[in-house]
C-alpha positions in Angstrom: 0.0 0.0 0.0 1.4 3.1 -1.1 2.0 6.0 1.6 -0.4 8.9 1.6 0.8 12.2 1.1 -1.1 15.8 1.7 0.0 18.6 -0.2 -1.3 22.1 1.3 -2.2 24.7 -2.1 -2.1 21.6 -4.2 -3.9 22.1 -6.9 -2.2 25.2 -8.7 1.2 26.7 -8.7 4.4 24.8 -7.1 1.5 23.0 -5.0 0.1 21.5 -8.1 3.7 20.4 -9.7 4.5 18.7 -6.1 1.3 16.6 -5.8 2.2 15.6 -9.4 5.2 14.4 -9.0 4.7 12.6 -5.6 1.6 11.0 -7.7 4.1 10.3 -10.5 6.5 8.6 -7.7 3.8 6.2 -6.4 2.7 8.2 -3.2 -1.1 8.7 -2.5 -2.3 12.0 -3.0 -4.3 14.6 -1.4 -4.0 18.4 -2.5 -5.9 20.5 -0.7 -7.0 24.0 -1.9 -8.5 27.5 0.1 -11.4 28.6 -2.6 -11.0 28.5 -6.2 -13.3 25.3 -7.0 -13.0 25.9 -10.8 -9.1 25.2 -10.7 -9.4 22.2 -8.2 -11.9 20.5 -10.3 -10.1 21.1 -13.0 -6.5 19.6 -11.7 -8.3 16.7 -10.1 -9.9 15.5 -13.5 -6.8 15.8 -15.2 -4.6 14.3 -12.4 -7.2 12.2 -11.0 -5.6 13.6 -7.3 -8.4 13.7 -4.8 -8.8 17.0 -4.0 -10.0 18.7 -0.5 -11.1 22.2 0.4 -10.6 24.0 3.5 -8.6 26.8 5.2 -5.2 25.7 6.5 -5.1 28.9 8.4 -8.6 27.8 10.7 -7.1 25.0 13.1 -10.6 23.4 14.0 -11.1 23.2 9.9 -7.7 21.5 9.7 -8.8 19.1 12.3 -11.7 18.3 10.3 -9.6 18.1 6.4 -7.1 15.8 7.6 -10.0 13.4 9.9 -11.5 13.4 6.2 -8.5 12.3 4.6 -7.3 10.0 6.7 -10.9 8.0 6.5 -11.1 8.2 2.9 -7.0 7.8 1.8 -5.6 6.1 4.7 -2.6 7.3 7.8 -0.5 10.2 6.7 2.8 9.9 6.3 3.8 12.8 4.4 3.1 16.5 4.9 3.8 19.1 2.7 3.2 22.5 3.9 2.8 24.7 0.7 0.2 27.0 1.1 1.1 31.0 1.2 -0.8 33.9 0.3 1.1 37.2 -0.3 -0.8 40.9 0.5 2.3 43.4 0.1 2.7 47.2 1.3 5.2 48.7 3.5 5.2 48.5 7.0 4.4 52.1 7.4 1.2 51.6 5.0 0.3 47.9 6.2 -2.9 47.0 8.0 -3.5 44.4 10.5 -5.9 42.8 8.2 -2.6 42.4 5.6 -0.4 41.4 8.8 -2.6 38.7 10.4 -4.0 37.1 7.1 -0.1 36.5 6.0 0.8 35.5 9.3 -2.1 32.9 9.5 -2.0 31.3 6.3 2.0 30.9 6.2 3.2 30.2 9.2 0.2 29.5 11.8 -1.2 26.7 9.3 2.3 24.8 10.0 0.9 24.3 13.6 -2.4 23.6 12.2 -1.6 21.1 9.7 1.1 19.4 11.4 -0.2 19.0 15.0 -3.2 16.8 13.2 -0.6 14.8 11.8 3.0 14.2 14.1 1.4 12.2 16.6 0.7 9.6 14.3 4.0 9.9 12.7 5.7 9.0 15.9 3.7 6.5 16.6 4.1 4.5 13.7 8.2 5.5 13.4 7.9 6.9 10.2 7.1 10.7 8.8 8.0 13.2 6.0 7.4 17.1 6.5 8.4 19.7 3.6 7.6 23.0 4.6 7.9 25.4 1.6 9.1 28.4 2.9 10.7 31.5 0.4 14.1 33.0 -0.4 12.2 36.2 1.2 12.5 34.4 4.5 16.3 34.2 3.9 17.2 37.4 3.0 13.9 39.9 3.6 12.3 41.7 0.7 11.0 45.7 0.2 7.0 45.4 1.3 7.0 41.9 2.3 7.7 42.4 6.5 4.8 40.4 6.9 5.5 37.1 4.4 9.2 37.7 5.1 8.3 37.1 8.7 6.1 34.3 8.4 8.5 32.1 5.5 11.7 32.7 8.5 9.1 31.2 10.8 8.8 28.3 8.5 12.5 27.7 8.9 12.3 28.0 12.7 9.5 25.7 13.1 11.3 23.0 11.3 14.4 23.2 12.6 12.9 22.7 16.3 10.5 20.3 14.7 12.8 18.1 13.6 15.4 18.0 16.5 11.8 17.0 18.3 11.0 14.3 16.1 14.2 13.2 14.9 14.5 9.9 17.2 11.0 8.9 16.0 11.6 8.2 12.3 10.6 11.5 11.0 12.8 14.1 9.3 11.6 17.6 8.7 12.7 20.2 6.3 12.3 23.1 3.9 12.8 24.1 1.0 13.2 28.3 0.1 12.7 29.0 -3.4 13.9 31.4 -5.5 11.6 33.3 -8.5 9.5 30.3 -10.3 7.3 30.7 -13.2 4.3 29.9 -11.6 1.0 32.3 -12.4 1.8 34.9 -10.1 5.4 35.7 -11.0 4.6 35.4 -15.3 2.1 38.1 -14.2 4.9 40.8 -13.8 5.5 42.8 -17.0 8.1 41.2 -19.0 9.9 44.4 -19.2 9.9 44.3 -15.0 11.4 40.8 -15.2 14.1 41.6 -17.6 15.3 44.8 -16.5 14.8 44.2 -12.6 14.1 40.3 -12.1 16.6 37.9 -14.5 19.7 40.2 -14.2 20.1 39.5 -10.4 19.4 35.3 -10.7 23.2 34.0 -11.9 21.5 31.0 -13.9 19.6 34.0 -15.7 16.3 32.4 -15.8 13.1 31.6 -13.5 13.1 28.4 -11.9 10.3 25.9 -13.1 7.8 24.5 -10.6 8.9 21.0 -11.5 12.5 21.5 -10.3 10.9 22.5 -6.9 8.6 19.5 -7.0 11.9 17.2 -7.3 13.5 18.6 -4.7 10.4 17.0 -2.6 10.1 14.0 -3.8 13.7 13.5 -2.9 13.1 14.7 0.6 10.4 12.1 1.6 11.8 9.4 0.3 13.8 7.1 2.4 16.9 7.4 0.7 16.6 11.0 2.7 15.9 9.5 5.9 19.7 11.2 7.2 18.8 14.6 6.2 16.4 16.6 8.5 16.7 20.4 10.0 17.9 21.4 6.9 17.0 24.4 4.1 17.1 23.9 0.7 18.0 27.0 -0.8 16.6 26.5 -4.8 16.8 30.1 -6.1 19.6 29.7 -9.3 22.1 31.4 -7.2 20.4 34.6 -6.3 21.0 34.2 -2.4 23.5 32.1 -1.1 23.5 30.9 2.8 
């Protein structure tokens, strides 16, 4: 029986090409998605991944999305915390509304997700976590003090995460990407990408969601099982740590 995987933000973006790829490398999966039903509906009848829809930033509704889950797909085994939202402005222009909704959907839903998930893990001895976090988290960004915040509280999480779990079988890790060409970032002005964007990534191109999704299949595998607490920087040179 094949091990189940969640994917938060599945179904589109980086989300989508991870649940893909775990598919393609025999896990079970589940994506699950915050509102857009058109786009899940879509990726699930052309993946045939069972979709599920809740928000990871509600903890009772978490509760609830992985009980589902876990009665229709089986224990999980493998968490991958993808889901971010982004609502930028300076700090001197940024309401608590931007603040708390960044806060809450990137780096409270870590809590949310995994808490429903790690005591099972340990009990059983085995568990993959891949938290996706952002080369923002690394190295801050202009307008971003709230997602900068929250994807360097990603890396925090895990590293004391895995030093908790690492005795039980269960390795933890993250991975900080650089510029991919997902929907969001091909929606900047090509002029804005050439002039302000490619000139400061040394490969001098975006990175591809599939070379992300790779870098998680690799991580929950058990050829991985020595590497935990650890960062993944996959950002074509653009910040090095």
């Amino acid at each position: 029986m094949s091990r189940v995987a969640v994917v938060s933000g599945g179904s589109r973006g980086i989300g989508a090409a991870i649940s893909k790829a775990l598919k393609a490398a025999g896990y079970t999966v589940a994506a699950t998605y915050a509102g857009n039903d058109e786009a899940a509906g879509k990726f699930k009848d052309e993946t045939g991944i069972a979709v599920y829809k809740w928000d990871v930033s509600s903890y009772d509704a978490c509760r609830a999305g992985l009980k589902r889950v876990e009665d229709d797909l089986g224990p999980i085994d493998i968490l991958v915390n993808n889901a971010g939202i982004t609502r930028d402005a300076a700090l001197h222009k940024m309401t608590i509304e931007q603040w708390s909704a960044v806060i809450n959907t990137n780096l409270n839903s870590l809590f949310n997700m995994t808490r429903q998930v790690i005591e099972g893990m340990r009990a059983r001895g085995f568990g993959r976590i891949v938290n996706i976090s952002s080369i923002n988290g690394q190295k801050g960004q202009f307008g971003q003090s709230n997602y900068a915040a929250s994807k360097a509280g990603d890396i925090g999480f895990s590293k004391a995460l895995a030093l908790e779990n690492a005795s039980k079988g269960i390795t933890v890790n993250v991975i900080c990407p650089g510029y991919i060409a997902t929907e969001m970032v091909l929606a900047v002005p090509q002029a804005v990408l050439e002039k302000s964007v490619l000139p400061n990534i040394p490969v001098g191109r975006l990175g591809q969601p599939e070379e992300i999704a790779r870098c998680v299949v690799f991580l929950v595998s058990d050829e991985a099982g020595f590497i935990t607490g650890s960062t993944l920087s996959a950002n074509g040179g653009q910040f090095m740590v």
